[in-house]
Short mmCIF file of the C-alpha atoms (twelve columns), coordinates in Angstrom:
data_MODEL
# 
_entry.id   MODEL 
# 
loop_
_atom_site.group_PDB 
_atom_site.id 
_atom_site.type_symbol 
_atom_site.label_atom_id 
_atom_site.label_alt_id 
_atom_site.label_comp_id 
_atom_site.label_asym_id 
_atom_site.label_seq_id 
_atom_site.Cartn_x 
_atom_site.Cartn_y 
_atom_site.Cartn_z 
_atom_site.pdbx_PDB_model_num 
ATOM 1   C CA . UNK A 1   -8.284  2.229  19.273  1 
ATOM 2   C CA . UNK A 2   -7.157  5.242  17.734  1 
ATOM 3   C CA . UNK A 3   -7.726  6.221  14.030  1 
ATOM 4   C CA . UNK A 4   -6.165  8.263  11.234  1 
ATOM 5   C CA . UNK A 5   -8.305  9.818  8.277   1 
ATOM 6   C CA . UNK A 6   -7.003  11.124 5.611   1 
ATOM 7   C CA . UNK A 7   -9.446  14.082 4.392   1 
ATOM 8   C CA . UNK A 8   -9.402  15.852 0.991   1 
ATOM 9   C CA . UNK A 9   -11.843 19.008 -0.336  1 
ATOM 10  C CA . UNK A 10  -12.387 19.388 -3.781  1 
ATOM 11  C CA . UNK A 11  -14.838 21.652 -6.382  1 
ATOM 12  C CA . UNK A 12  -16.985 24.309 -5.734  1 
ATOM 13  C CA . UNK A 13  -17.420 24.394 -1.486  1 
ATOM 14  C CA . UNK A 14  -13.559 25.078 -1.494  1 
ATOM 15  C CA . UNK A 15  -14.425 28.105 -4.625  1 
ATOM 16  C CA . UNK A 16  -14.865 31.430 -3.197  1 
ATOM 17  C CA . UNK A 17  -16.270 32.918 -5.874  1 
ATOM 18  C CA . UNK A 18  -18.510 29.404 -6.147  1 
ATOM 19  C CA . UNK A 19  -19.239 29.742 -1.941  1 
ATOM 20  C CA . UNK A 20  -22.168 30.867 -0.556  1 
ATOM 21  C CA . UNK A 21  -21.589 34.975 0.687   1 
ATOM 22  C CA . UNK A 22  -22.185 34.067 4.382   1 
ATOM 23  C CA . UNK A 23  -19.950 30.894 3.801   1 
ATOM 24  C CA . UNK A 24  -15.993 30.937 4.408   1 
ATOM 25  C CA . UNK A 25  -13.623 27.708 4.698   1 
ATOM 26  C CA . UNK A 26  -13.585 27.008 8.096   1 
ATOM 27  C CA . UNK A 27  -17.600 27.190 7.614   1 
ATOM 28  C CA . UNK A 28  -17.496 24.263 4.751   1 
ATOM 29  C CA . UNK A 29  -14.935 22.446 7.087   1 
ATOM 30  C CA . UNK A 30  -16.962 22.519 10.015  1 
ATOM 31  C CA . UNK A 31  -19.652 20.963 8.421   1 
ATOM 32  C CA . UNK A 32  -17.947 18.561 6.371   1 
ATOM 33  C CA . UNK A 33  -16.665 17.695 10.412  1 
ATOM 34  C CA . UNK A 34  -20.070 17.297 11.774  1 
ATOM 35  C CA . UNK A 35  -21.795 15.470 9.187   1 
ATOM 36  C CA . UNK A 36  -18.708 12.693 9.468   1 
ATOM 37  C CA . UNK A 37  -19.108 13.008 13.172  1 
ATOM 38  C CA . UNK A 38  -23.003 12.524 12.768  1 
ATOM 39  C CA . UNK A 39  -22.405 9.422  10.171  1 
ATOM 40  C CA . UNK A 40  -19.164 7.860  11.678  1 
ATOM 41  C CA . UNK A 41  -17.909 9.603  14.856  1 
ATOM 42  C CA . UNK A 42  -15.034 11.419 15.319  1 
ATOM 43  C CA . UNK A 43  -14.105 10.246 18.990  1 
ATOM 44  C CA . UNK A 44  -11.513 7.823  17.960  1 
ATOM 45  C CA . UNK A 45  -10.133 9.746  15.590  1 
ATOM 46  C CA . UNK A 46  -6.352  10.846 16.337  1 
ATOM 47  C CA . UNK A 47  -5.373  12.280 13.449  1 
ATOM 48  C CA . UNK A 48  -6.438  13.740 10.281  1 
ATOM 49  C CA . UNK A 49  -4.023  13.809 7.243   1 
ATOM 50  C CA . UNK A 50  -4.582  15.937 4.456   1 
ATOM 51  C CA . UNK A 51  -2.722  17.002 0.876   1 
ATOM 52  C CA . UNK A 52  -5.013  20.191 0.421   1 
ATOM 53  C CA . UNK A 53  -4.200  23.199 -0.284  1 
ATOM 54  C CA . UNK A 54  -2.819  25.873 2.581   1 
ATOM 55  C CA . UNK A 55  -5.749  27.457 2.713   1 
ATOM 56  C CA . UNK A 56  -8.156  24.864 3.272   1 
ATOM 57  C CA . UNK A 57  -5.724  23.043 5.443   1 
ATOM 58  C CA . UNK A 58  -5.823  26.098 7.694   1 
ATOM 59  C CA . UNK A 59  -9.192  26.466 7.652   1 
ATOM 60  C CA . UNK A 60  -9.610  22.226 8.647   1 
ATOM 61  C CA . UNK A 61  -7.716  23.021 11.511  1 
ATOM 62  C CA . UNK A 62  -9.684  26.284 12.572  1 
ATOM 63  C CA . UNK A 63  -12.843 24.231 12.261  1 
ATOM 64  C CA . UNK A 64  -11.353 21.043 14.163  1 
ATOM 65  C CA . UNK A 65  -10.527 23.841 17.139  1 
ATOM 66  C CA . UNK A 66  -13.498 25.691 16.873  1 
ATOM 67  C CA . UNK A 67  -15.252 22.349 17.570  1 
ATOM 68  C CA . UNK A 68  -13.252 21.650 20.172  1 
ATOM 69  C CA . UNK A 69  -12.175 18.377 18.395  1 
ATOM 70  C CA . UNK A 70  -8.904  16.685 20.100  1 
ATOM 71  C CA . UNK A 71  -7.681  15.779 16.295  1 
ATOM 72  C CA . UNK A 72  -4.299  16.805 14.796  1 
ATOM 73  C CA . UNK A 73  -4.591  17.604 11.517  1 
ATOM 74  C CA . UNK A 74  -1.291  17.126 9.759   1 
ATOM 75  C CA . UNK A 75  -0.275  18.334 6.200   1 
ATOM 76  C CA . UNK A 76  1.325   15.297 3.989   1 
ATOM 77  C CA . UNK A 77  2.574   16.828 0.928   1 
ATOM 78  C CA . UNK A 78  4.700   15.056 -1.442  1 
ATOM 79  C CA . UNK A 79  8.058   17.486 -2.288  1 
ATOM 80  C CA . UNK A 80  6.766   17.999 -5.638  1 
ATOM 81  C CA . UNK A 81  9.893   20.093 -6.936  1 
ATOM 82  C CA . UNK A 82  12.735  17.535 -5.378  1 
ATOM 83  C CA . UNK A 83  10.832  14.467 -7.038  1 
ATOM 84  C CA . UNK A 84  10.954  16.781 -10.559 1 
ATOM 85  C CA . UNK A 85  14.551  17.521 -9.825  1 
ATOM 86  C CA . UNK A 86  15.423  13.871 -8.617  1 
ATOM 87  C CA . UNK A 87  13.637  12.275 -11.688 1 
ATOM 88  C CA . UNK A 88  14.382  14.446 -14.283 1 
ATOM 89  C CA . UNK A 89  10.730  14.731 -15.037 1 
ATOM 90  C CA . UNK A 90  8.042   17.256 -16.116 1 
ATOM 91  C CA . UNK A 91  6.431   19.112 -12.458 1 
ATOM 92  C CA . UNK A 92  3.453   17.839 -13.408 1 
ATOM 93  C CA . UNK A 93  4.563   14.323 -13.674 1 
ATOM 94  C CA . UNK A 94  6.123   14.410 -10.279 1 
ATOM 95  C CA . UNK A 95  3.040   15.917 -8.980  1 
ATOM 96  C CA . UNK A 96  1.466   12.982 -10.313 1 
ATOM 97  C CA . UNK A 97  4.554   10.469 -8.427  1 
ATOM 98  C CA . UNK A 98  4.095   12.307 -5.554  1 
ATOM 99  C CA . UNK A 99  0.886   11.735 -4.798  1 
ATOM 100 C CA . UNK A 100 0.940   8.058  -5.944  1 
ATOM 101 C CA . UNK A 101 3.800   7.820  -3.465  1 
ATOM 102 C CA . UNK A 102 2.165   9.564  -0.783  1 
ATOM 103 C CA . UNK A 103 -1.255  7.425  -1.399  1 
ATOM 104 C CA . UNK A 104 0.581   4.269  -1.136  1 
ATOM 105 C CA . UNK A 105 2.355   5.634  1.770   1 
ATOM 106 C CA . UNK A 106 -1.142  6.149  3.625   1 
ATOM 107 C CA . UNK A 107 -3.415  2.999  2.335   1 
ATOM 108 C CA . UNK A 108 -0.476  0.218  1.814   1 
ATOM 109 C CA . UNK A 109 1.769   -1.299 4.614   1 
ATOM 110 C CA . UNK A 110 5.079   -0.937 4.368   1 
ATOM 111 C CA . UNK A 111 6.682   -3.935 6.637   1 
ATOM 112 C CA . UNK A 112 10.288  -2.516 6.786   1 
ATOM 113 C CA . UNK A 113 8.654   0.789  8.480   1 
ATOM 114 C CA . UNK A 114 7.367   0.171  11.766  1 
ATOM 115 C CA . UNK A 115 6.670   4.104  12.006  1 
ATOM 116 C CA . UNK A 116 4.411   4.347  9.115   1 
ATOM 117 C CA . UNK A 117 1.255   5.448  9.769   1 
ATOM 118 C CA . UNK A 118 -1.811  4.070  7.073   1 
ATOM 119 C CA . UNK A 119 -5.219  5.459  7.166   1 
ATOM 120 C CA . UNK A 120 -8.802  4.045  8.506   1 
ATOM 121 C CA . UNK A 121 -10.439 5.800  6.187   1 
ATOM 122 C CA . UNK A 122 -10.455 8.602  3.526   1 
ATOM 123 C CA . UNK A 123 -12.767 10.821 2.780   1 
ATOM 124 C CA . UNK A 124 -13.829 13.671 0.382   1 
ATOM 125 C CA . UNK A 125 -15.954 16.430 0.786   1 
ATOM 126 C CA . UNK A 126 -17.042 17.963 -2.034  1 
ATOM 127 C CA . UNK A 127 -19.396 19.105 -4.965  1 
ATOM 128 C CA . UNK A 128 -22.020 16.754 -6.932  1 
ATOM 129 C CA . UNK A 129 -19.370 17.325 -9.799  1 
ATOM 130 C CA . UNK A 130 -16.257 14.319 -9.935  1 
ATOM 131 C CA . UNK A 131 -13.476 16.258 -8.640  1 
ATOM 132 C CA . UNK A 132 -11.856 13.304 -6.154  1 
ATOM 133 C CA . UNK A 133 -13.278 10.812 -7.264  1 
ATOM 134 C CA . UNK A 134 -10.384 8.604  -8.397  1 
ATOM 135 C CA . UNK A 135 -8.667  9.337  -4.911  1 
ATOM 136 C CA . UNK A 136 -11.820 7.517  -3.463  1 
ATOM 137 C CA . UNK A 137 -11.793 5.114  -5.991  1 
ATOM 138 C CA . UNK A 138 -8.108  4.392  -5.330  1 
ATOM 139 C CA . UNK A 139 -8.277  3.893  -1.907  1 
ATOM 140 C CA . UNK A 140 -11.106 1.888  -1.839  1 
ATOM 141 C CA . UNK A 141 -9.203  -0.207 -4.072  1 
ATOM 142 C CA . UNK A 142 -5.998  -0.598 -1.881  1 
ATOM 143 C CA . UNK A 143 -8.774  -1.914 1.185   1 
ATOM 144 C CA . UNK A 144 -9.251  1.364  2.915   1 
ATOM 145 C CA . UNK A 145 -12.692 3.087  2.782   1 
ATOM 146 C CA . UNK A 146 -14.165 5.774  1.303   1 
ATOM 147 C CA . UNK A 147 -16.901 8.353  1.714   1 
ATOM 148 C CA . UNK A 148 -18.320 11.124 -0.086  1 
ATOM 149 C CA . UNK A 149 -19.707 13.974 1.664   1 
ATOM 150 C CA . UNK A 150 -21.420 16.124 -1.006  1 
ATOM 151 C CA . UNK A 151 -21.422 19.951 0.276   1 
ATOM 152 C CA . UNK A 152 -23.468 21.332 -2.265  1 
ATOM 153 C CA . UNK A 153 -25.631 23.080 -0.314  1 
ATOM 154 C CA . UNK A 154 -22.869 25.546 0.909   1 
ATOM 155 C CA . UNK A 155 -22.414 27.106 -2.783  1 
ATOM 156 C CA . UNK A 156 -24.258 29.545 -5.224  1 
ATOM 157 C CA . UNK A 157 -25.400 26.745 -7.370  1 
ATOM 158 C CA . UNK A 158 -25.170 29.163 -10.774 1 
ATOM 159 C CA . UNK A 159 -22.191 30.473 -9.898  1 
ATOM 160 C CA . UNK A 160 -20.790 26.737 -8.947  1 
ATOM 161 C CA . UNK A 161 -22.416 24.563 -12.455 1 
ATOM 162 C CA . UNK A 162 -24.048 27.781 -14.608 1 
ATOM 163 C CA . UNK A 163 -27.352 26.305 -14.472 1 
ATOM 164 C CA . UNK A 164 -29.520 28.646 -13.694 1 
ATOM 165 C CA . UNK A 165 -30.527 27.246 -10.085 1 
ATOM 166 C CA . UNK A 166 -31.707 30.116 -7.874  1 
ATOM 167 C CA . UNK A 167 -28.940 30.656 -4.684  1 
ATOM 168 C CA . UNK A 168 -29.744 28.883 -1.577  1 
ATOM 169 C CA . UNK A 169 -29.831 30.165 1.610   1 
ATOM 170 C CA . UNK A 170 -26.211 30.298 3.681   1 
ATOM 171 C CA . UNK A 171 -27.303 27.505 6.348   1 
ATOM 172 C CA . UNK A 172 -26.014 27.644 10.027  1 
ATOM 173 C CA . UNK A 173 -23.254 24.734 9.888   1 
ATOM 174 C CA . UNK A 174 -24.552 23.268 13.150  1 
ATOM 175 C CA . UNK A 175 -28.197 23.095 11.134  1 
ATOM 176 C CA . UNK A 176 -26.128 21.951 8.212   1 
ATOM 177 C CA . UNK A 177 -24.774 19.181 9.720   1 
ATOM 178 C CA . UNK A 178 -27.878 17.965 10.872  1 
ATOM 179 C CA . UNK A 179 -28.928 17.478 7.306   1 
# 
């Protein structure tokens, strides 16, 4: 059986200025990749949907070729500036409809739409911080699950939370994965 994830980055991994020197995107994709492969497995997987931003998208899909994953990773993007048009409505408000819309399109059934495809499972890679956690929290609540893959060992901990922490050492995302 095929399966569909829908995958989201948030907080300091996707920072540059909060990212490790030796660490790009595609780096903090791949091992956000191989730790789910390592926890879950990723040979079922068909598709991976995603509402990041370009530049992370890209770099999913770089990683998910670089691993020589057979995954399609496909953009879903609510049309932000049609549903503020449409609606009459503030951009950020529509953002806000938008993404309710597309959530419900992913996690709830829609019987009229035989074409609709809903999501096994989402998941968020991330920061120790709270960034995503209410997409988690939402899904989990419409049935679907939900993991957390904190990537905090891929940032300059000062730079990413100010605390002082001394910078870690950029890790080898195969070794990274492992962990």
């Amino acid at each position: 059986m095929s399966k569909k994830f829908l995958i989201e980055a948030f907080g300091s991994p996707v920072s540059e200025e909060a990212r490790l020197e030796d660490v790009d995107l595609e780096d903090v994709a791949a091992v956000g990749l191989q730790r789910l492969d390592a926890t879950i497995g990723l040979d079922d997987v068909e598709k991976i949907y995603t509402g990041m931003n370009a530049d992370v998208t890209y770099a999913l899909m770089d990683a998910v070729e670089t691993l020589d994953l057979d995954i399609e990773v496909q953009p879903f993007y609510p049309k932000v500036n049609d549903i503020a048009e449409e609606d009459d409505i503030s951009y950020q408000d529509a953002w806000k409809k938008g993404f309710t819309w597309r959530n419900n399109r992913l996690f709830v059934n829609d019987e009229e739409n035989d074409e609709q495809d809903l999501v096994d499972l989402t998941v968020r890679f991330g920061d120790a911080g709270n960034n995503g956690q209410a997409l988690l929290q939402h899904a989990r609540r419409k049935g679907v699950p939900a993991l957390d893959f904190n990537l905090d060992d891929l940032v300059d901990k000062e730079a990413a939370y100010g605390d002082g922490e001394t910078e870690a050492v950029a890790p080898d995302p195969e070794e990274a994965a492992a962990a």
